[in-house]
RONU-508997 format. One record per residue (C-alpha): residue in one letter; x, y, z. Coordinates in Angstrom, 1 decimal. Each point is the difference from the previous one (the first is absolute). Example, Ala and Ser with C-alpha at 12.3 -4.5 7.8 and 13.67 -1.06 7.14 Angstrom:
BEGIN
A, 12.3, -4.5, 7.8
S, 1.4, 3.4, -0.7
END
This chain:
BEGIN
X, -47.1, 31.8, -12.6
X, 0.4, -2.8, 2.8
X, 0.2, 2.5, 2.9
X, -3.2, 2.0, -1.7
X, -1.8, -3.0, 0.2
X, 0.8, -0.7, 3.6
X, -0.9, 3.8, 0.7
X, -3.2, -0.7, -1.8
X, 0.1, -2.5, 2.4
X, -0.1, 2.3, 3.1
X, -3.0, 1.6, -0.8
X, -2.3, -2.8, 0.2
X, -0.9, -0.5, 3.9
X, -1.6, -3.8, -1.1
X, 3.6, -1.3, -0.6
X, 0.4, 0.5, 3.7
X, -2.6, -2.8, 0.4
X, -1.2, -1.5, -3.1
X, 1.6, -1.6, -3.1
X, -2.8, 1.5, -1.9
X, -0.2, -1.7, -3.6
X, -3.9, 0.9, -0.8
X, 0.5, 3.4, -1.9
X, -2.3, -0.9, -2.5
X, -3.0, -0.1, 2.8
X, 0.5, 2.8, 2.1
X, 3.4, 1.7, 0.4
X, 1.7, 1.1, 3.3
X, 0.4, 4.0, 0.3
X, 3.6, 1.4, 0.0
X, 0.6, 2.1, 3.1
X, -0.3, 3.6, -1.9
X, -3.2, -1.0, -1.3
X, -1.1, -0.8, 3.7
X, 1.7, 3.1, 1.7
X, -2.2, 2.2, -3.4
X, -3.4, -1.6, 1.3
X, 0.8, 0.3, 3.8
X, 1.1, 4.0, -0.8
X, -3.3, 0.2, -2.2
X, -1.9, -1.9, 2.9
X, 1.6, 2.8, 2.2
X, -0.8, 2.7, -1.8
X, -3.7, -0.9, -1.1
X, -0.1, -0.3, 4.2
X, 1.9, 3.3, 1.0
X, -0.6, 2.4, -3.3
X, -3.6, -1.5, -1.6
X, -0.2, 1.1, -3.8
X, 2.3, 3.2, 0.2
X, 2.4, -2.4, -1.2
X, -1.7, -1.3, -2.9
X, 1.7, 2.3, -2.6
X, 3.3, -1.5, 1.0
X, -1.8, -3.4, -0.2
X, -1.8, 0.6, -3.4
X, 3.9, 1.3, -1.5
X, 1.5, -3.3, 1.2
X, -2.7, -1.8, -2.1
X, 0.4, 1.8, -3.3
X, 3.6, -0.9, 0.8
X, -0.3, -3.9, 0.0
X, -2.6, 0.9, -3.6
X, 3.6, 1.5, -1.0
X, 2.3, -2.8, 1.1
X, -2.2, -3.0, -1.2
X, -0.7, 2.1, -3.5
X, 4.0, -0.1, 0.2
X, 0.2, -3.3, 1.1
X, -1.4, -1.6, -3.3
X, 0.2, 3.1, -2.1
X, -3.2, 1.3, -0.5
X, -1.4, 3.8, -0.1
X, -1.7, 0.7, 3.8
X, -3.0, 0.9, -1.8
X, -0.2, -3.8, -0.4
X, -0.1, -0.9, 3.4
X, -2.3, -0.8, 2.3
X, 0.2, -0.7, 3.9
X, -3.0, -2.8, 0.5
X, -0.1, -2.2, 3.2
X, 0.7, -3.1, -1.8
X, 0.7, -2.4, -3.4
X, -3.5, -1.0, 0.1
X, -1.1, 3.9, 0.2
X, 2.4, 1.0, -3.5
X, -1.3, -3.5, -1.5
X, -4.1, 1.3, 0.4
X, 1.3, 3.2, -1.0
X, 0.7, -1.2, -3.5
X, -2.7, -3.4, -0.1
X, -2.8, 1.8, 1.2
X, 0.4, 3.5, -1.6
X, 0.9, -1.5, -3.5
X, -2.3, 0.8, -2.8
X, -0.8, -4.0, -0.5
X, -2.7, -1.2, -2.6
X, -1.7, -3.0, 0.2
X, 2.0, -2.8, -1.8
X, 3.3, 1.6, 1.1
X, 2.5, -1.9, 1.7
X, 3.0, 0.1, 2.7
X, 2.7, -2.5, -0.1
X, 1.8, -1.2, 3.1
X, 1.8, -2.4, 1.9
X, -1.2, -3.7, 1.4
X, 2.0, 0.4, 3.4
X, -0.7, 3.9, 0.2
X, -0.3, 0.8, 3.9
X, -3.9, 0.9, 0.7
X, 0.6, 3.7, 0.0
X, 0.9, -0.1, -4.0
X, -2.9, -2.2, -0.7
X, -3.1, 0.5, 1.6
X, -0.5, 3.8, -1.0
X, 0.4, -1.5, -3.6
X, -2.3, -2.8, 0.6
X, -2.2, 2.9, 1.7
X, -0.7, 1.0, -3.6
X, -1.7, -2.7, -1.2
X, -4.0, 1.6, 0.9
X, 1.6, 2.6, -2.7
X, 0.6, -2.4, -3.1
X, 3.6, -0.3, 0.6
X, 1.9, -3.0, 0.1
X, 2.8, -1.7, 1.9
X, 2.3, -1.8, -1.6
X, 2.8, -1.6, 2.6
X, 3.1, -1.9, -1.9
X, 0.7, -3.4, 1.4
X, 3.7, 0.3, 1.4
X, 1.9, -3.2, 0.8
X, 2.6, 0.0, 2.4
X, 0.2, 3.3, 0.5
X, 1.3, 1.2, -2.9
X, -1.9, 2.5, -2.1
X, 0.0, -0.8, -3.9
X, -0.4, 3.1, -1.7
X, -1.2, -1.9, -3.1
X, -3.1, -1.4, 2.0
X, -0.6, 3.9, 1.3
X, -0.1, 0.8, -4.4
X, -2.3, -2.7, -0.6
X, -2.7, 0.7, 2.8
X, -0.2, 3.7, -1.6
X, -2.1, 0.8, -2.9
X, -1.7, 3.3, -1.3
X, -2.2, 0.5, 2.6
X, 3.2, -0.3, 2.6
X, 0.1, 3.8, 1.5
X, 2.3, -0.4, 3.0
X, 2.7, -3.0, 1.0
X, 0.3, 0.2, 3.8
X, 3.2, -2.2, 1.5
X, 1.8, 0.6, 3.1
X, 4.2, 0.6, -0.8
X, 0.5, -2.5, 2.8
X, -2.2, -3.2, 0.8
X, -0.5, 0.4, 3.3
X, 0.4, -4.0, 0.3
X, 2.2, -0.8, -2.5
X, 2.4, 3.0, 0.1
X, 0.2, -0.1, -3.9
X, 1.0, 3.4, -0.8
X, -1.6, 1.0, -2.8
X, 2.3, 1.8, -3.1
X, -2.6, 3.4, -0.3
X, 1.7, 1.0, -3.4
X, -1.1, -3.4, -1.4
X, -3.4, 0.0, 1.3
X, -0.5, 3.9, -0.8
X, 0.9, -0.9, -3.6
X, -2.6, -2.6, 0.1
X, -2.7, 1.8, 1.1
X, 0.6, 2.9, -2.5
X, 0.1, -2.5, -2.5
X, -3.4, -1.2, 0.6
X, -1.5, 3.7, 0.3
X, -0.5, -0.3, 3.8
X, 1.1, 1.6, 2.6
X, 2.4, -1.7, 2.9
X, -0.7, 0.3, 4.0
X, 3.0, -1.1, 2.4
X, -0.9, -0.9, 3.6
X, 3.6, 1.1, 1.1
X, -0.3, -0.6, 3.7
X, 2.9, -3.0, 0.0
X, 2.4, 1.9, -2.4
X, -0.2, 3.8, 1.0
X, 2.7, 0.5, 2.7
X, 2.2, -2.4, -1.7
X, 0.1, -0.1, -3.6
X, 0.7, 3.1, -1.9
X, -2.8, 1.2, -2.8
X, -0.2, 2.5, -2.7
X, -3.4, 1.1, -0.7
X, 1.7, 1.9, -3.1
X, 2.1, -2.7, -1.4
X, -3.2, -2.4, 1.0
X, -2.8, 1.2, -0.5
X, -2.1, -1.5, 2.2
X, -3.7, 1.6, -0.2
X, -1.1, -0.2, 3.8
X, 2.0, -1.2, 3.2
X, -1.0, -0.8, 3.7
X, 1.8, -0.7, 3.0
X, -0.5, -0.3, 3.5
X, 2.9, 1.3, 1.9
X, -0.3, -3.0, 3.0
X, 2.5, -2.4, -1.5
X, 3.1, 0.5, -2.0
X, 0.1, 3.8, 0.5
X, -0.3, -0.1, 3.9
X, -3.2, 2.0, 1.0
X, -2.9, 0.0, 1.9
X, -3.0, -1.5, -1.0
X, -2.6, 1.9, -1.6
X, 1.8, 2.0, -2.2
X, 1.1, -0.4, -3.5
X, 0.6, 1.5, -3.4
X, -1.9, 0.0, -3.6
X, 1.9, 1.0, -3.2
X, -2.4, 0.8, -3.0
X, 1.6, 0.7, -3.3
X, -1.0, 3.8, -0.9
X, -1.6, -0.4, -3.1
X, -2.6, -2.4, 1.7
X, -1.0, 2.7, 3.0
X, -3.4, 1.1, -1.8
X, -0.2, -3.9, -1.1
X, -1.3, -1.0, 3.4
X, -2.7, 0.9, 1.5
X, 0.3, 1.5, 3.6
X, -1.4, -2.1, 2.8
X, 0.0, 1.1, 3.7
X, 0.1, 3.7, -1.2
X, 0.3, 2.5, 2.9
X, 1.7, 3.1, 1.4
X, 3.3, -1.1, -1.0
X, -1.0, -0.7, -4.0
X, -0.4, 3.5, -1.1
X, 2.1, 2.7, -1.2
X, -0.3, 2.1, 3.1
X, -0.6, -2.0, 2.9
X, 0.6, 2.5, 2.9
X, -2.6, 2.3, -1.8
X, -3.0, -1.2, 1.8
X, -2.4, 1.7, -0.2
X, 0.4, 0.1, -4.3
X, -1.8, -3.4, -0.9
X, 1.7, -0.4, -3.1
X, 0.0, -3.8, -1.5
X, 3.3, 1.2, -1.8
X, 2.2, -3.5, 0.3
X, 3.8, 0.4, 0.3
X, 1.8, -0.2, -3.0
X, 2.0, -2.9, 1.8
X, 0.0, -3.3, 1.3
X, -0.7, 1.2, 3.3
X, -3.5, 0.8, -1.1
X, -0.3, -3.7, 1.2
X, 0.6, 1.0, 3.8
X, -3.3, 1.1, 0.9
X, 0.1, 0.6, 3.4
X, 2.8, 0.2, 3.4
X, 2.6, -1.7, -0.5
X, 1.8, -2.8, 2.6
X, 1.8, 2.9, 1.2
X, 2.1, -2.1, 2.4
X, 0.7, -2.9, -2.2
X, 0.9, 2.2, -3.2
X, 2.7, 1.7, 2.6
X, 1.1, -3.5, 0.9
X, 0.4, -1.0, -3.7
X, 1.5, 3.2, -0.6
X, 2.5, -0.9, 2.6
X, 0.8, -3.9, -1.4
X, 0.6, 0.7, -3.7
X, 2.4, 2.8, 1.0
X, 1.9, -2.3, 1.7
X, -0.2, -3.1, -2.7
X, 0.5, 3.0, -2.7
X, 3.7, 0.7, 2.1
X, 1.2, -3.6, -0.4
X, -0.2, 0.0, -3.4
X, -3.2, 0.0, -2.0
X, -0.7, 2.0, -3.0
X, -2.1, -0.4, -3.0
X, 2.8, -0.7, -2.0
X, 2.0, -2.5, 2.3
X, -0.4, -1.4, 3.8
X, 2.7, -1.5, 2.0
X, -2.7, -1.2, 2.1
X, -1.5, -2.5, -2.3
X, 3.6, -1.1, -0.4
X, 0.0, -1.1, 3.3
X, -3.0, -1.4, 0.5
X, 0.7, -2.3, -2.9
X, 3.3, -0.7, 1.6
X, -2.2, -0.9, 2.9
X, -2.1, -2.1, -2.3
X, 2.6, -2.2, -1.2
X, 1.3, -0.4, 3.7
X, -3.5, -1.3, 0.9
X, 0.2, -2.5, -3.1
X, 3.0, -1.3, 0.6
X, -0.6, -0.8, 3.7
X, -3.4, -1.5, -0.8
X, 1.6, -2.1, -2.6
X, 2.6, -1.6, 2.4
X, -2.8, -1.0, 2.7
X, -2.2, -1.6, -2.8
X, -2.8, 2.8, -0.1
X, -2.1, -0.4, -2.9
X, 0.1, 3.0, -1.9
X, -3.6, 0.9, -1.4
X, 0.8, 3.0, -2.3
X, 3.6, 0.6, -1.3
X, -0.4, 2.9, -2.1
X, 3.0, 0.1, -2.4
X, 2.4, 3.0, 1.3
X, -1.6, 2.6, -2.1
X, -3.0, -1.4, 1.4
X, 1.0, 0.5, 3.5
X, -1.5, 2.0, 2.9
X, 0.4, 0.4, 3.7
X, -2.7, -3.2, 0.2
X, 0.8, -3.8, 0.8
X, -2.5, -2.6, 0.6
X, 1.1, -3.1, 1.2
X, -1.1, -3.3, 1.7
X, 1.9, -2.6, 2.4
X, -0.7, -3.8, -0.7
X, -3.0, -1.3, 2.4
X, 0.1, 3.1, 1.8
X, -3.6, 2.2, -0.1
X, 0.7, 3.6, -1.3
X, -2.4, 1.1, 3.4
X, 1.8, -1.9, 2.3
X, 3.3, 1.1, -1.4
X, -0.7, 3.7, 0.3
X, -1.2, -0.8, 3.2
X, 3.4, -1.1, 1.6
X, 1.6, 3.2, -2.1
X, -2.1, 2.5, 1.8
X, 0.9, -1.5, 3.5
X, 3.5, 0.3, -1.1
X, -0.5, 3.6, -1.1
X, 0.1, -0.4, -3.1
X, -2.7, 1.6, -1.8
X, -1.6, -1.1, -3.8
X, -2.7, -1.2, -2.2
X, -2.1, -3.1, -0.7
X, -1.2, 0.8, -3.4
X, 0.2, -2.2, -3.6
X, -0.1, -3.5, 1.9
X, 3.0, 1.0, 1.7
X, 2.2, 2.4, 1.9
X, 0.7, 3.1, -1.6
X, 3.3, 1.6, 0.8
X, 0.4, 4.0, -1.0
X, 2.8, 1.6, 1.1
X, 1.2, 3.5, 0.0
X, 3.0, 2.0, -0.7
X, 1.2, 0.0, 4.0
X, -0.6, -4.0, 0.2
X, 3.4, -1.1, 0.5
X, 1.6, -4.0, 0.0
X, -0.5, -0.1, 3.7
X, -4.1, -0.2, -0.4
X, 0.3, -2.0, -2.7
X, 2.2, -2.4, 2.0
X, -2.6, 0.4, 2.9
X, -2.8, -0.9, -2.3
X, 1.7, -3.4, -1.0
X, 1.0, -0.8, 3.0
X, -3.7, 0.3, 1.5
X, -1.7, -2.0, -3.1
X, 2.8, -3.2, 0.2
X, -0.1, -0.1, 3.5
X, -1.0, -3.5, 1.1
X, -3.8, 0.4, 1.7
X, -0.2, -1.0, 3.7
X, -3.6, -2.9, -0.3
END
């Protein structure tokens, strides 16, 4: 697979300038998703809306590839403009009771926390287990659930830590405690495979901006059939019902399907664009049952560790290998994370300060010359 990964390679235009290493902020485009916006850009210019039906079957073709992706029914997906859209969907139209609870992380990222948190004014509580070192201790997760626990809510990669969560394990869990589990997905879909049949996972949500390659702005929601009439519909509109081109019919008849969640227009633009990127990562490999991609990206991984290593980087989260994600954060002795970054962006090289350090997260196409590039940059002696 070496020359596929080099023609992976070849469609992305920001290896031209950039060692980009910062896919779990905001990932580069490849160049077919950026020739599918430009041609819808075109099109919404030259042809207005008598291209929308062709638009509209493109989008109920990415419902069908990311309902393949992690082997759902398309009936239980929904397009949403972001995680933190699909995480409201199930926190605020839950039927909570006062004295209910939700169970989540300590170093959750903002957008799986504060709609929780946002519950409190309705009697429900918060509970955030301490994590040390990054590592996730699914015994501390049991023990912060009681009776009252209705839904666990963790993301399948720490977006700091890069512990990659094992979903079965945590799945089990959950069931065992009669709640219900939430994954924020948006650092594992695009990379790791996942079987919502052999894992049943009750609600998903994933931004498609980092590890799948799209635009901003659009992402995707998987909620488990037999929990459709469970929530309660927020943001209801045109798009909700039954018949949605019937108009002039005001019938409040909800889909039968996750999409009832839609509401309104979608992101027409960036749900082509998204459309566009997981075809292509789909192509090199990933499946619900298998993806060469997350192969190589831990290959990548272990590159990155290794190099650190011999420089004298400290490390601050080694997730053991079945631990392992596409994330590295790392800091340089009596050098400031800020500063550090600082000298990689002048040098082109683009990634994160997040954790107390510099988080690396490399992609499939990321070959040994960035990361030789990238330690060359940080171990270069500094000009006072």
């Amino acid at each position: 697979m070496a020359d596929g990964w080099q023609e992976f390679r070849e469609l992305m235009p920001i290896t031209e300038q950039w060692t980009y290493l910062d896919h779990a902020a905001v990932a580069p485009l490849p160049r077919p998703t950026g020739e599918t916006i430009q041609r819808w850009c075109r099109e919404s210019m030259q042809e207005g809306d008598s291209v929308w039906p062709t638009w509209n079957r493109r989008l109920e073709q990415l419902r069908d590839m990311v309902a393949e992706l992690i082997a759902a029914d398309r009936e239980e997906i929904a397009l949403l403009p972001s995680t933190t859209a699909g995480i409201n969907v199930v926190a605020e139209g839950f039927p909570w009771q006062p004295g209910d609870n939700v169970v989540t992380l300590e170093n959750e990222f903002p957008s799986n926390l504060y709609p929780w948190l946002n519950l409190e004014s309705r009697g429900v509580e918060t509970r955030r287990v301490p994590v040390q070192g990054g590592e996730v201790d699914l015994n501390r997760l049991a023990d912060c659930c009681d009776a009252r626990t209705r839904i666990i809510s963790v993301s399948w990669v720490g977006y700091s830590s890069g512990w990659r969560l094992n979903l079965d394990e945590v799945t089990r869990l959950a069931h065992q405690k009669n709640a219900l589990l939430f994954v924020d997905a948006i650092q594992g879909m695009g990379v790791f495979p996942i079987n919502v049949q052999q894992t049943p996972i009750d609600f998903l949500a994933a931004d498609g901006h980092k590890w799948m390659l799209g635009p901003e702005g659009a992402g995707v929601c998987y909620i488990r059939r037999e929990h459709l009439e469970l929530l309660r519909p927020l943001g209801v509109g045109w798009h909700s019902v039954e018949n949605p081109f019937e108009f002039r019919k005001s019938d409040l008849k909800l889909r039968a399907e996750a999409s009832r969640y839609e509401g309104g227009s979608h992101n027409m633009c960036g749900f082509l664009g998204l459309a566009a990127s997981l075809e292509l990562i789909r192509s090199f490999g990933l499946s619900s049952e298998r993806s060469l991609v997350a192969e190589q990206v831990l290959k990548r991984t272990e590159a990155v560790l290794d190099s650190l290593d011999k420089v004298g980087a400290e490390i601050l989260t080694r997730p053991p290998q079945e631990h392992r994600s596409g994330i590295v954060t790392f800091r340089l002795p009596n050098q400031a994370p800020q500063a550090l970054r600082q000298r990689c962006l002048d040098a082109k090289i683009a990634l994160s300060c997040r954790g107390g350090g510099l988080r690396i997260s490399s992609h499939a196409y990321n070959n040994q010359n960035d990361l030789e590039h990238l330690i060359d940059t940080i171990t270069a002696p500094t000009v006072s």
